[in-house]
DRENMAR-20555 format. One line per field, with one value per residue (C-alpha): x, y, z; chain. Coordinates in pm, 1 decimal. Example, Ala and Ser with C-alpha at 12.3 -4.5 7.8 and 13.67 -1.06 7.14 Angstrom:
2
c1 <- 1230.0;1367.0
c2 <- -450.0;-106.0
c3 <- 780.0;714.0
ch <- A;A
end
This chain:
116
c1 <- 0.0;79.6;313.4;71.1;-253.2;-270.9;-405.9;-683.7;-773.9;-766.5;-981.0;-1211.3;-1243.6;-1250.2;-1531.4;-1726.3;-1649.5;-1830.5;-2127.9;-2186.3;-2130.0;-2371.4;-2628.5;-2601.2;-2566.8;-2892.9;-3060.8;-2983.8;-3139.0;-2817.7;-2836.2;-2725.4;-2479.8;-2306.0;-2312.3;-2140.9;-1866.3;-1801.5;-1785.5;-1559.5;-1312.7;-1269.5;-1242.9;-955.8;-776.1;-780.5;-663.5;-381.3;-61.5;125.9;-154.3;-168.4;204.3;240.4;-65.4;56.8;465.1;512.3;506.6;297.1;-67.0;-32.9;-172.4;-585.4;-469.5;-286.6;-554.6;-786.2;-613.2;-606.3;-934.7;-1028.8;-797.4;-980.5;-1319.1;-1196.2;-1040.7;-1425.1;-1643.6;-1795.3;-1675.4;-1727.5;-1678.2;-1484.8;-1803.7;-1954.7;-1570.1;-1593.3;-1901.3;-1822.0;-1466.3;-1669.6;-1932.8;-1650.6;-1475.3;-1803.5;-1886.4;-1535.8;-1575.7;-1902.0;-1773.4;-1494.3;-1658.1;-1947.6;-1686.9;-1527.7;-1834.1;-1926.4;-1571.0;-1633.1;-1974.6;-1824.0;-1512.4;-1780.1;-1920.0;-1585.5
c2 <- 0.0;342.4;500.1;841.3;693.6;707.6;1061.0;941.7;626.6;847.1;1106.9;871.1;679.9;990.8;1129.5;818.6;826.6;1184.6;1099.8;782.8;944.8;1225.5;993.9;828.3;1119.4;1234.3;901.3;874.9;1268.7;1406.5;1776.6;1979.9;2142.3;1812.4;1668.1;1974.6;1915.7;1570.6;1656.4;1962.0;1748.3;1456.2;1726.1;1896.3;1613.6;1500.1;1817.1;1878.5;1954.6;1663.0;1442.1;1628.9;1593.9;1187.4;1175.2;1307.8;1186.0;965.5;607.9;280.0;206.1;138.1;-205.3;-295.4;-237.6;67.1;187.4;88.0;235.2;603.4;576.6;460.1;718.8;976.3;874.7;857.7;1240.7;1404.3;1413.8;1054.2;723.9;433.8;37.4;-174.4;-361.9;-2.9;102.2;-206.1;-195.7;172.0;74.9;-186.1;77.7;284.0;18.6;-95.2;269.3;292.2;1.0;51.4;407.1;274.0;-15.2;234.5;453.4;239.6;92.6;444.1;489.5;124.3;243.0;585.8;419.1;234.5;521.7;599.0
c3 <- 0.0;-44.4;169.7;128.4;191.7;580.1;565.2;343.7;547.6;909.9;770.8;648.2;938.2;1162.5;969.0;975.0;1371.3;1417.0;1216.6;1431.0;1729.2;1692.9;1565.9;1882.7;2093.2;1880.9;1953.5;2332.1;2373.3;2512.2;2559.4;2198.6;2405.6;2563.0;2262.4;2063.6;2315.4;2253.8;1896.4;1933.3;2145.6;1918.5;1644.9;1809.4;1897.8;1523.6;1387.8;1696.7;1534.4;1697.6;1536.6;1155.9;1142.6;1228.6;1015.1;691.5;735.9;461.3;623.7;582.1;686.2;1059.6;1147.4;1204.0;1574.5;1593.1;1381.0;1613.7;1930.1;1758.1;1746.4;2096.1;2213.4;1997.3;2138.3;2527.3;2441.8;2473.2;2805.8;2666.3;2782.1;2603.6;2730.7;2484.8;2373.1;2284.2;2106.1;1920.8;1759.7;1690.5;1513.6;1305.2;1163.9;1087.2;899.1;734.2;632.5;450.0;302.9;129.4;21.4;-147.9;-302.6;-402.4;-557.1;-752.7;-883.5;-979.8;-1156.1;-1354.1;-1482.8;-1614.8;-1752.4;-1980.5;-2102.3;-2282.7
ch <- A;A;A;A;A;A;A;A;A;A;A;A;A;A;A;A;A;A;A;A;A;A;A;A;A;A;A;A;A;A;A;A;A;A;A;A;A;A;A;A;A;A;A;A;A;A;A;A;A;A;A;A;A;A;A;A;A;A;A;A;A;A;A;A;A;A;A;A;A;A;A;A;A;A;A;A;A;A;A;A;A;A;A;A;A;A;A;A;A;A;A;A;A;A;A;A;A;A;A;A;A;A;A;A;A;A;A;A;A;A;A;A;A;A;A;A
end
């Protein structure tokens, strides 16, 4: 794999994160402010400096579980705990949501290839 594609894959996955999360948040009728919080944390700590920096140096994919430890350290960042059953099934919509997008992309890119 690309030694420039980590960037892609974290945003992707981060992104993915924050919509489940404030679905949830949505769904469980935490306060708008609360949940704006959690949000804005998890944000932050994505786009720290530190984090943008190891994020975009030109290195390999880190492995499904280092992967997965950025991410539960993302989540445990905000105000909002989650137990490792709740992480888990979080990580696994995350990586289910990325997969479909890319699959639904390139299925998009096969059917306009025909065209020419």
């Amino acid at each position: 794999m690309s030694t420039r594609s980590l960037p892609v894959l974290f945003f992707s996955l981060g992104g993915e994160m924050l919509y489940i999360l404030d679905q949830r948040l949505k769904a469980q009728k935490i306060p708008p402010d609360r949940a704006l919080k959690v949000i804005l944390d998890i944000v932050g700590r994505m786009l720290e400096d530190k984090c943008i920096k190891e994020i975009f140096r030109a290195q390999q994919v880190f492995s499904k579980r280092a992967l997965k430890n950025i991410f539960e350290q993302l989540a445990q960042s905000s105000i909002m705990k989650l137990n490792k059953t709740a992480m888990d099934k979080l990580y696994d919509l995350m990586i289910m949501a990325v997969k479909y997008q890319v699959c639904e992309n390139l299925l998009r890119l096969s059917q306009y290839a025909k065209v020419f």
